[in-house]
Structure formats: structure tokens, C-alpha cells
N, CA, C and O atoms as CSV, one atom per row, in Angstrom:
chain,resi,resn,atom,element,x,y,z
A,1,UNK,N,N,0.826,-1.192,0.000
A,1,UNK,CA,C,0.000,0.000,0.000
A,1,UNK,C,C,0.866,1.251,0.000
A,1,UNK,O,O,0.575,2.264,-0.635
A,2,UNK,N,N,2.136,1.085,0.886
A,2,UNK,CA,C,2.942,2.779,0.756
A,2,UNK,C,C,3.480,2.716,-0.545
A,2,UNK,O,O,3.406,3.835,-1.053
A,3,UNK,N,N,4.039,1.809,-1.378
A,3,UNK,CA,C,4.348,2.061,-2.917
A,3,UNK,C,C,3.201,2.427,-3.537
A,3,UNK,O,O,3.297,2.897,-4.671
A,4,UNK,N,N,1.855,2.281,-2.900
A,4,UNK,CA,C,0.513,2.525,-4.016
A,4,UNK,C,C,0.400,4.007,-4.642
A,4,UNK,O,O,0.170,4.449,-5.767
A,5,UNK,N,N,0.707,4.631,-3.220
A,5,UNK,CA,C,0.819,6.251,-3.006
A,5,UNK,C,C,1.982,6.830,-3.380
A,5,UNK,O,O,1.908,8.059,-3.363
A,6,UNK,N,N,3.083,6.373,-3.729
A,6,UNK,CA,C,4.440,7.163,-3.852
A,6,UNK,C,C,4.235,7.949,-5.557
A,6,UNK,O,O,4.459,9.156,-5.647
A,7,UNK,N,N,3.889,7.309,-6.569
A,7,UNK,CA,C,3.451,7.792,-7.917
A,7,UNK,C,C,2.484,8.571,-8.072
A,7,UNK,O,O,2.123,9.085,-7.013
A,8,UNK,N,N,2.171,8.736,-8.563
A,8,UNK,CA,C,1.144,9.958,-9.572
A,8,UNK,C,C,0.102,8.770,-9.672
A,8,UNK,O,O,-1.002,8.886,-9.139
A,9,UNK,N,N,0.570,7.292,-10.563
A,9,UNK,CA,C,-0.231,6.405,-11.259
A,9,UNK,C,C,-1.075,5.821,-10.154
A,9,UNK,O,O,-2.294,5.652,-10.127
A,10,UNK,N,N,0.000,5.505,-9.095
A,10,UNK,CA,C,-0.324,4.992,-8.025
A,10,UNK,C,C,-1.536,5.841,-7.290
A,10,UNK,O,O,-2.655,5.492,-6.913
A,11,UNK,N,N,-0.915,6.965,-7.252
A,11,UNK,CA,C,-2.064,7.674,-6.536
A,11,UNK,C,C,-3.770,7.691,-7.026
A,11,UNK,O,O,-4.869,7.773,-6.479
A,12,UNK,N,N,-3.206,7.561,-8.409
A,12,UNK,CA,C,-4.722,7.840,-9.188
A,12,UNK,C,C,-4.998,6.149,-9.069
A,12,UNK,O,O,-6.210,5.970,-9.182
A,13,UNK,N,N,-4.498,5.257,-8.937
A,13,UNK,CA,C,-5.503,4.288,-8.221
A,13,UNK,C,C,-6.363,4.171,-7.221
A,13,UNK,O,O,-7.524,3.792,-7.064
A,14,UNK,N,N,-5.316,4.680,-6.454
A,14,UNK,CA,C,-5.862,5.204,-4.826
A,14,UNK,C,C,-7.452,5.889,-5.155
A,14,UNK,O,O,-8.507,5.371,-4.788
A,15,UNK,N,N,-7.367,6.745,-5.674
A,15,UNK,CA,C,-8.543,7.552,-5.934
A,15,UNK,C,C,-9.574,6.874,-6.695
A,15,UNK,O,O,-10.760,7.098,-6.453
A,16,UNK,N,N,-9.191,6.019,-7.644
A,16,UNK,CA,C,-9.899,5.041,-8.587
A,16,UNK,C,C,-10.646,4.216,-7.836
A,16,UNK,O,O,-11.765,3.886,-8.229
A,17,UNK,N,N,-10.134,3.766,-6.648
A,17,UNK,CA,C,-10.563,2.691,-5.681
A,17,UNK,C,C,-11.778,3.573,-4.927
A,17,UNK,O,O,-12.899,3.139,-5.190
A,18,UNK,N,N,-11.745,4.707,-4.056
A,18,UNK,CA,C,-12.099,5.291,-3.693
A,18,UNK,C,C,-13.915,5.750,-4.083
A,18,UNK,O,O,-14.991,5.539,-3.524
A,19,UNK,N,N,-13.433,6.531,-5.457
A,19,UNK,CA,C,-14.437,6.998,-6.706
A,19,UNK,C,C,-15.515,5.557,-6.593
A,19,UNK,O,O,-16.710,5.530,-6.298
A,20,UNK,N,N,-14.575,4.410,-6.950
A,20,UNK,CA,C,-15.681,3.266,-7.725
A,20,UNK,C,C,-16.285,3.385,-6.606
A,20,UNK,O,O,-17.325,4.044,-6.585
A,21,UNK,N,N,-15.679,2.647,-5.141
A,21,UNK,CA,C,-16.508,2.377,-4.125
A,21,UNK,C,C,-17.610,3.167,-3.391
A,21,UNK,O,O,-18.507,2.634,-2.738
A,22,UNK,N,N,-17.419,4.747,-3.599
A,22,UNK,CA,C,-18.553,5.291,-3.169
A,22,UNK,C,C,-19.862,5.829,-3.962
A,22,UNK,O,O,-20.907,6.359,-3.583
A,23,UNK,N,N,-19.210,5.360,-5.566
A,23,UNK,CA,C,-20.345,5.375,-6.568
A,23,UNK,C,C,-21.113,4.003,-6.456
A,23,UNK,O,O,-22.286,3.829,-6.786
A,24,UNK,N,N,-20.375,3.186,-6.007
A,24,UNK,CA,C,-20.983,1.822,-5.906
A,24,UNK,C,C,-22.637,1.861,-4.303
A,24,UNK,O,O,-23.790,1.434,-4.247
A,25,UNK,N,N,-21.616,2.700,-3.273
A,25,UNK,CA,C,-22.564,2.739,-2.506
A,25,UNK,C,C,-23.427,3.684,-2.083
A,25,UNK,O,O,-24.303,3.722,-1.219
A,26,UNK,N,N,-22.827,4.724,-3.175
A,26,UNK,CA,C,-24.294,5.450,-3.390
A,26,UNK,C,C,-25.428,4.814,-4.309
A,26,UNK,O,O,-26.611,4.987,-4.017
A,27,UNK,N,N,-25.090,4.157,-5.302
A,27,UNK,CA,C,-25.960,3.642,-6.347
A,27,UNK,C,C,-26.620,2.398,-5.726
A,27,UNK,O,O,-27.679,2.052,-6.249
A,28,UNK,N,N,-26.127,1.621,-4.621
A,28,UNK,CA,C,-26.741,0.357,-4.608
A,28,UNK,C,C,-27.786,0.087,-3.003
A,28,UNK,O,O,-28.706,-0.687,-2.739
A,29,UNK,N,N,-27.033,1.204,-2.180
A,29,UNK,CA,C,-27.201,1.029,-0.702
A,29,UNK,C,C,-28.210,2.673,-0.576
A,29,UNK,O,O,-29.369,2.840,-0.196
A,30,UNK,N,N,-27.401,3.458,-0.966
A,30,UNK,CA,C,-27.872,4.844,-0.747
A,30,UNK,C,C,-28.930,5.502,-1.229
A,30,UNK,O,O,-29.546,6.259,-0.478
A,31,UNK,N,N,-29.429,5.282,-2.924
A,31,UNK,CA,C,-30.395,5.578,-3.267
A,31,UNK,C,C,-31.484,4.664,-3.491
A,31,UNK,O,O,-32.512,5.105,-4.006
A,32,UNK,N,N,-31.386,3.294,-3.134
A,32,UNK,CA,C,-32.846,2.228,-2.770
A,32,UNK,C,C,-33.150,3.413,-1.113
A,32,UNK,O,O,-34.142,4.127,-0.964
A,33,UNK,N,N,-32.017,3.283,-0.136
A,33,UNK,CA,C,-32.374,3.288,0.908
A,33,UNK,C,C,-33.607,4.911,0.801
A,33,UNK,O,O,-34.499,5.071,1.635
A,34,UNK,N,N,-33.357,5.919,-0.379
A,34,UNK,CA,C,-33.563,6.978,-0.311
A,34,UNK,C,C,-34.911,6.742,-0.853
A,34,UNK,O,O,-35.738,7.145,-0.035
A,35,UNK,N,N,-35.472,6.240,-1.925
A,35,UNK,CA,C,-36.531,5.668,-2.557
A,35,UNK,C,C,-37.336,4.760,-2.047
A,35,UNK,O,O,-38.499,5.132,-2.209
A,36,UNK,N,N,-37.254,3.477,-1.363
A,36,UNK,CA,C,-37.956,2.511,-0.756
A,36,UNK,C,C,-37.976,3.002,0.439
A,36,UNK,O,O,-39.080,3.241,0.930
A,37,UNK,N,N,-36.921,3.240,1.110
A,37,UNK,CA,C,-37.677,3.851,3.209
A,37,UNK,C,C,-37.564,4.892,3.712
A,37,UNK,O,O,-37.747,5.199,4.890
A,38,UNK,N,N,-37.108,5.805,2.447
A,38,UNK,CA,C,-37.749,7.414,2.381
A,38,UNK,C,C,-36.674,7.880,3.447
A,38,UNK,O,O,-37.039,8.744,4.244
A,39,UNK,N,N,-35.288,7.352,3.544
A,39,UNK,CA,C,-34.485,7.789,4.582
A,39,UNK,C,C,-33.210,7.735,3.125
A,39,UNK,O,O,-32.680,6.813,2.504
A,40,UNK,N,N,-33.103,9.745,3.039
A,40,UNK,CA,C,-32.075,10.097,2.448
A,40,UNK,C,C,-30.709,10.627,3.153
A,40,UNK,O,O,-29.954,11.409,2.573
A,41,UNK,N,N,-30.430,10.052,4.652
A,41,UNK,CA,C,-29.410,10.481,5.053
A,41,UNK,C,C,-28.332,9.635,4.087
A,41,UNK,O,O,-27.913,10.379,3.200
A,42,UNK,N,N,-28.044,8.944,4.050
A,42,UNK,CA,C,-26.606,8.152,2.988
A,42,UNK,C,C,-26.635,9.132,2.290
A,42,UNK,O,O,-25.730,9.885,2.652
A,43,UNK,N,N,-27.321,9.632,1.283
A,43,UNK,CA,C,-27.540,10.394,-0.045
A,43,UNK,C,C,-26.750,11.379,0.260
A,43,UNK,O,O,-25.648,11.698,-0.186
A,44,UNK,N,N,-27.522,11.905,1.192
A,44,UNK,CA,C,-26.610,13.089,1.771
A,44,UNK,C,C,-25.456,13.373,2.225
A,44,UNK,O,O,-24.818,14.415,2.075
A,45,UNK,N,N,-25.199,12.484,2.757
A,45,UNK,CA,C,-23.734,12.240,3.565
A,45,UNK,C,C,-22.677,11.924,2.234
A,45,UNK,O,O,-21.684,12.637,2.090
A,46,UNK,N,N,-22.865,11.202,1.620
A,46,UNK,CA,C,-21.868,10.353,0.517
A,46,UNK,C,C,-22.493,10.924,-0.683
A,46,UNK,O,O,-21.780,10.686,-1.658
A,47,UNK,N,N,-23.429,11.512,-0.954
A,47,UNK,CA,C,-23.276,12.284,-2.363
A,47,UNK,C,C,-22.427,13.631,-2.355
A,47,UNK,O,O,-21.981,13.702,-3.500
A,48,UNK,N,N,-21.981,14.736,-1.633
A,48,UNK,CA,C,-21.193,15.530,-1.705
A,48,UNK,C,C,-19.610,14.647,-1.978
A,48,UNK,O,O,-18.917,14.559,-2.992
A,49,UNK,N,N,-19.439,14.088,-0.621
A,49,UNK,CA,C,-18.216,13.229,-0.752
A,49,UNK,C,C,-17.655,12.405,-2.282
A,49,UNK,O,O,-16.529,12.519,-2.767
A,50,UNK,N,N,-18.822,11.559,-2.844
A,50,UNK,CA,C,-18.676,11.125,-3.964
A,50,UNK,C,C,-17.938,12.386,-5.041
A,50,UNK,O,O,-16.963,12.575,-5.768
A,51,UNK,N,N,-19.006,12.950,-4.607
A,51,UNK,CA,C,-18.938,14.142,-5.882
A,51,UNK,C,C,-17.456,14.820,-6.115
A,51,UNK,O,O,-17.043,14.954,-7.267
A,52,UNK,N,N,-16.775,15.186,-5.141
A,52,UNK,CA,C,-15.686,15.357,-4.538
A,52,UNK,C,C,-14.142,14.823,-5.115
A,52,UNK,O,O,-13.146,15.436,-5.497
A,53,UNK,N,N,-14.505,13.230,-4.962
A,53,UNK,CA,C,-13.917,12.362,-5.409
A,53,UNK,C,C,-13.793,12.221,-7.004
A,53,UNK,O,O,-12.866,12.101,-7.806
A,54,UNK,N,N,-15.108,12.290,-7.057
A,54,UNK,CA,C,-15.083,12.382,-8.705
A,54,UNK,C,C,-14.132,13.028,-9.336
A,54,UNK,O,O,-13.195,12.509,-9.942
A,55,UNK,N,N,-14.440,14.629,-9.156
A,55,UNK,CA,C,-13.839,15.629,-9.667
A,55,UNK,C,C,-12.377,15.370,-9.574
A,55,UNK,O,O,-11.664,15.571,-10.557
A,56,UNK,N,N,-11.759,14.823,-8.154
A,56,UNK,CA,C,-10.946,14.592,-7.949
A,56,UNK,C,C,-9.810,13.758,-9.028
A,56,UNK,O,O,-8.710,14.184,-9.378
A,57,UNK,N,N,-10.374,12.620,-9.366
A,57,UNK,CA,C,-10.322,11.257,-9.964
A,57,UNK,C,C,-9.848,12.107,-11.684
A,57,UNK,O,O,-8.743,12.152,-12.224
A,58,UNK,N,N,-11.192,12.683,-12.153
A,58,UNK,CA,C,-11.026,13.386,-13.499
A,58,UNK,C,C,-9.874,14.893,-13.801
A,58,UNK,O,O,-9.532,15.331,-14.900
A,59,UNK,N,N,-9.544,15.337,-12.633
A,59,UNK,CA,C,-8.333,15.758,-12.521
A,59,UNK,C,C,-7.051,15.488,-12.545
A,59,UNK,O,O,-6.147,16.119,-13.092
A,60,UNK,N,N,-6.998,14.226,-11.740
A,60,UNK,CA,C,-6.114,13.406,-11.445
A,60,UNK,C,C,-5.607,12.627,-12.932
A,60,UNK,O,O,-4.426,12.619,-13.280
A,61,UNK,N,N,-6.606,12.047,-13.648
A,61,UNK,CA,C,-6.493,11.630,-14.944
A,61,UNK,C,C,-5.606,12.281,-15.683
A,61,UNK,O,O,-4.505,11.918,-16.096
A,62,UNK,N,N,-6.406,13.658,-15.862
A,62,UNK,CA,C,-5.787,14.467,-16.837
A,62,UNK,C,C,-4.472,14.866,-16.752
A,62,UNK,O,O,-3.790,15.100,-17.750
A,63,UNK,N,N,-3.958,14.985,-15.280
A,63,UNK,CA,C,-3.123,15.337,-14.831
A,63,UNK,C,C,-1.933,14.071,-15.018
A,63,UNK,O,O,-0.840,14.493,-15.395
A,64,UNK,N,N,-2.011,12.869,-14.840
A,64,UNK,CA,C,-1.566,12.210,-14.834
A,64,UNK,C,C,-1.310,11.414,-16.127
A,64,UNK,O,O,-0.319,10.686,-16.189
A,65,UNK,N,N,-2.282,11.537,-17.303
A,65,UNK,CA,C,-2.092,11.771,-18.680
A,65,UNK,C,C,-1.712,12.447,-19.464
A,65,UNK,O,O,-1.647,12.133,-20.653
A,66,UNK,N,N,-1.341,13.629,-18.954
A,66,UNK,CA,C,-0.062,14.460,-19.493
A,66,UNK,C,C,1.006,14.282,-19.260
A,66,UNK,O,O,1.873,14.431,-20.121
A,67,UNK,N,N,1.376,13.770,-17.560
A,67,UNK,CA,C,2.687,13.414,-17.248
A,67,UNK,C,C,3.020,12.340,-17.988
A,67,UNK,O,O,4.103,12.360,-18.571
A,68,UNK,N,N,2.073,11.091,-18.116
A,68,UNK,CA,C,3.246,10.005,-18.774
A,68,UNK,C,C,2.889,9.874,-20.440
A,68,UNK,O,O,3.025,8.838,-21.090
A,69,UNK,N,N,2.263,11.540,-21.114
A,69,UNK,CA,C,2.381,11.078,-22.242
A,69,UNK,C,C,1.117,10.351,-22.838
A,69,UNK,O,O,1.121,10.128,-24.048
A,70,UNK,N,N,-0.033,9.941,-22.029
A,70,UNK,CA,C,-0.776,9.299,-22.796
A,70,UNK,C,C,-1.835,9.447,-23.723
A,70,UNK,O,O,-2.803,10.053,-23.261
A,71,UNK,N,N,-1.945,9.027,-25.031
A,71,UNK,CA,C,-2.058,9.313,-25.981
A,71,UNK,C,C,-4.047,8.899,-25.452
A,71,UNK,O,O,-4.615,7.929,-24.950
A,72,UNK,N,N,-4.407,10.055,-25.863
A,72,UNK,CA,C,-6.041,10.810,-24.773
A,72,UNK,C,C,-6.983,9.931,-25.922
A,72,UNK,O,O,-8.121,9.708,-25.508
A,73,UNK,N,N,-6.682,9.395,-27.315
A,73,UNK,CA,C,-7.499,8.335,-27.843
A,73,UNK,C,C,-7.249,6.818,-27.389
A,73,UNK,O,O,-7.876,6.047,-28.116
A,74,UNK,N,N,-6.746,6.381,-26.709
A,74,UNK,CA,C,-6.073,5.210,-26.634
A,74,UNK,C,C,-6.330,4.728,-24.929
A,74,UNK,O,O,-6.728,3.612,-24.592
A,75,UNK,N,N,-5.991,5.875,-23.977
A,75,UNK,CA,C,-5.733,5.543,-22.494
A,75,UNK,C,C,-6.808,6.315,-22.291
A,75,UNK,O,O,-7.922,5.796,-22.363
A,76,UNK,N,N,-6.682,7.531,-22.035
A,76,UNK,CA,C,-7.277,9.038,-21.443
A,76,UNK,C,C,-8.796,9.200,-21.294
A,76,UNK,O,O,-9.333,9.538,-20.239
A,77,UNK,N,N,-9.606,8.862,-22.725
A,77,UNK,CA,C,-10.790,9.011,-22.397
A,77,UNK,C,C,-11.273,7.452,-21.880
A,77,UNK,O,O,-12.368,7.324,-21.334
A,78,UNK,N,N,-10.710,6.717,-22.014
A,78,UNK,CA,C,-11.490,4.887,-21.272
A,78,UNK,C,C,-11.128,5.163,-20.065
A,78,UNK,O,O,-11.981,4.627,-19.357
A,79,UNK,N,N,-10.084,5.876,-19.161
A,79,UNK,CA,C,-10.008,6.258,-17.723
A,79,UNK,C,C,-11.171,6.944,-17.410
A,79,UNK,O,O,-12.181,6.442,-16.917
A,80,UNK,N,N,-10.979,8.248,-17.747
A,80,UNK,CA,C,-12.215,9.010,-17.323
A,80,UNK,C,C,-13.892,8.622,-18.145
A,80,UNK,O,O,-14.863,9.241,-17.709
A,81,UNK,N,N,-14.070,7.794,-19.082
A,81,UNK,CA,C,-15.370,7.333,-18.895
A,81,UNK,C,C,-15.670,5.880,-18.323
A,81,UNK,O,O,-16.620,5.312,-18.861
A,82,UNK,N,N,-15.138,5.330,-17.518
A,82,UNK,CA,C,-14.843,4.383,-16.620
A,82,UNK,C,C,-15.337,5.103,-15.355
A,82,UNK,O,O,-16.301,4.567,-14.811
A,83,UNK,N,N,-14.877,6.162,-14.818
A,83,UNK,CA,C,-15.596,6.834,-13.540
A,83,UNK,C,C,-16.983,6.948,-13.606
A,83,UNK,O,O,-17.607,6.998,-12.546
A,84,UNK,N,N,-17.669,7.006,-14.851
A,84,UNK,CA,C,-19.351,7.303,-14.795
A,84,UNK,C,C,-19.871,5.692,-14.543
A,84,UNK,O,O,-21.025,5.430,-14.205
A,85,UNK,N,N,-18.813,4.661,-14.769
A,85,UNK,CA,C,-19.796,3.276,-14.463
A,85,UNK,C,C,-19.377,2.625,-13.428
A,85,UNK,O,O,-18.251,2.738,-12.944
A,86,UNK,N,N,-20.619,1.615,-12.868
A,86,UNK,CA,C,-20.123,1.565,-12.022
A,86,UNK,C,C,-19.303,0.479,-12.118
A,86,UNK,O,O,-19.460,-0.067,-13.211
A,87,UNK,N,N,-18.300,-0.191,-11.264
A,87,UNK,CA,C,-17.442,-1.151,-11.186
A,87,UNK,C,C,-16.544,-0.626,-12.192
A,87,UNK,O,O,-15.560,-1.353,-12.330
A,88,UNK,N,N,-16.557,0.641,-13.123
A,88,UNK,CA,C,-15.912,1.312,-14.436
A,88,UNK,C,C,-14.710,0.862,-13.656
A,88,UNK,O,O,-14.204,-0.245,-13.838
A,89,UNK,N,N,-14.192,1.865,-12.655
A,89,UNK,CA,C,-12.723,2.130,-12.149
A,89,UNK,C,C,-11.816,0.764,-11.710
A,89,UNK,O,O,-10.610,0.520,-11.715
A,90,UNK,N,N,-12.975,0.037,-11.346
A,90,UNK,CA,C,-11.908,-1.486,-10.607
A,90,UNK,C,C,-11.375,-2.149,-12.407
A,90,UNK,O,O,-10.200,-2.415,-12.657
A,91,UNK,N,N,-12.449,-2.294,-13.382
A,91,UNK,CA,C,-11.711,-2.464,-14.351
A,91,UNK,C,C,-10.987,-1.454,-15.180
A,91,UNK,O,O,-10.377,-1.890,-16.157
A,92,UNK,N,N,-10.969,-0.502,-15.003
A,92,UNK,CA,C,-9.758,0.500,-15.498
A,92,UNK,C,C,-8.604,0.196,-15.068
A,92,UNK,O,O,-7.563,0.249,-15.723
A,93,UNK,N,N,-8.750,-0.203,-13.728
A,93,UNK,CA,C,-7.525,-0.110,-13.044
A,93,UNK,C,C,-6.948,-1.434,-12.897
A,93,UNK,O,O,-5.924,-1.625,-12.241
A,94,UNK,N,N,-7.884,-2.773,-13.775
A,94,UNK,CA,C,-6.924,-4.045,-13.379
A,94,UNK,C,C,-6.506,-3.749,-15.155
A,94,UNK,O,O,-5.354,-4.088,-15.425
A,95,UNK,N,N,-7.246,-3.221,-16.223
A,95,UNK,CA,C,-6.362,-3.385,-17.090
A,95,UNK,C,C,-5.616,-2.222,-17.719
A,95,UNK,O,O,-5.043,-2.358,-18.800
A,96,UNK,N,N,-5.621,-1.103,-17.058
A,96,UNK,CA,C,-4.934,0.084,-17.625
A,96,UNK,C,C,-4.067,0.366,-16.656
A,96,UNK,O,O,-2.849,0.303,-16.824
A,97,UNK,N,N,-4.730,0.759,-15.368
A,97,UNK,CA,C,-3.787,1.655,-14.658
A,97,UNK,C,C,-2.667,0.302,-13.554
A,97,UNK,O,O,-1.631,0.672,-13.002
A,98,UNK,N,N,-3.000,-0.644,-13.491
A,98,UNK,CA,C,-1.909,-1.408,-13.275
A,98,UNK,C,C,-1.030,-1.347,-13.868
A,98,UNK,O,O,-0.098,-0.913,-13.190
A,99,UNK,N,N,-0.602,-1.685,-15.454
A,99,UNK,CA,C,0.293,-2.226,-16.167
A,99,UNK,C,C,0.581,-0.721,-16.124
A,99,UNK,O,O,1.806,-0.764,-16.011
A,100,UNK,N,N,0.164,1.007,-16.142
A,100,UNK,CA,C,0.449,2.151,-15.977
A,100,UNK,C,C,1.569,2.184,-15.233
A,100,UNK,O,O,2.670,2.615,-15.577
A,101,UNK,N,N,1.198,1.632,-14.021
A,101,UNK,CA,C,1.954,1.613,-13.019
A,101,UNK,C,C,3.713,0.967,-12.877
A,101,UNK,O,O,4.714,1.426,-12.327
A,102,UNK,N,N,3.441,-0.315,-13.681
A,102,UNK,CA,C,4.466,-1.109,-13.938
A,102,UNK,C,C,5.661,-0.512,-14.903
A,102,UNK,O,O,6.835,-0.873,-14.988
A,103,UNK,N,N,4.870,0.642,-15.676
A,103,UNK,CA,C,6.214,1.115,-16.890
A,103,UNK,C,C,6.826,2.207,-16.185
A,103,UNK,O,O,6.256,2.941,-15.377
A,104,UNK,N,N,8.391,2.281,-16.656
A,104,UNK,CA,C,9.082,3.444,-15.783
A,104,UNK,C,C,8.476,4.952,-16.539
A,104,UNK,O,O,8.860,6.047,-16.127
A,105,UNK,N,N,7.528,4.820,-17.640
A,105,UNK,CA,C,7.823,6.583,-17.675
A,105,UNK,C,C,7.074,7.204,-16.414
A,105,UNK,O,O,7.120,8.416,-16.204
């Protein structure tokens, strides 16, 4: 986990992990709970936060797709439209941003 964080690539996993999981539990836990028992505290609590993250995540991309060069038809936009789905980021990140991780640029 402390090598996860030392990179840029690394980091934007970190965040990848992050992003999926609280889009995951806003979408699956948070908005039934908001619709079926009329209790929108989750929503509330973890939709700013999500939101947050997001932005975060699509910054981070861009940012991190300039540093190593990546060519924005090929890598760049399947990262950042991977954040709008859900489970998008866990597979971004077992087949992009891993092997990202593994090259020295």
C-alpha cells in the first residue's frame, strides 16, 4: 500500500478505488435506501463526498495523462469514462492503470 501512493499512477488508483466504491454505494445502498424507506441520510452524507472524489479522480487523470504522455485516444478518455460506471474504475484499473503503473515513464 505505501508504494501505491508514492506515484502519480499509483495515486490515481488510490482515488480510482475510492471513486468506484462510493459510486458503488451510493448507487446500490444509498439511493434504494432513499426511494424505498424514504431515509435520504446516505444520499446526503456520501453524495457531496462522492462528488468530490469524482472531480478529484477526473483531474487526477488528466493530470496524470499528461505526465506520462498518454495518448487521450487510446488511455485518457477509457479512464475518465470508466468513472461514470459503475465497477468502471476497478476495471480500469486491473487493465490500464496497473500495467500504468508497472512502466518506468
Amino acid at each position: 500500500m505505501n508504494n501505491l501512493i508514492k506515484t502519480p499512477v499509483g495515486r490515481l488508483r488510490l482515488v480510482g478505488y475510492l471513486e468506484g466504491t462510493s459510486l458503488i454505494l451510493l448507487l446500490f445502498i444509498g439511493v434504494p435506501l432513499k426511494y424505498y424507506s424514504n431515509n435520504p441520510a446516505l444520499v446526503k452524507t456520501l453524495g457531496p463526498v462522492h462528488g468530490l472524489l469524482f472531480l478529484y479522480f477526473v483531474i487526477s487523470t488528466l493530470s496524470v495523462g499528461v505526465e506520462q504522455n498518454w495518448k487521450f485516444r487510446q488511455i485518457t478518455w477509457k479512464v475518465l469514462i470508466a468513472c461514470m460506471i459503475p465497477f468502471g474504475t476497478f476495471y480500469i484499473d486491473y487493465y490500464i492503470l496497473k500495467q500504468a503503473a508497472k512502466s518506468p515513464n
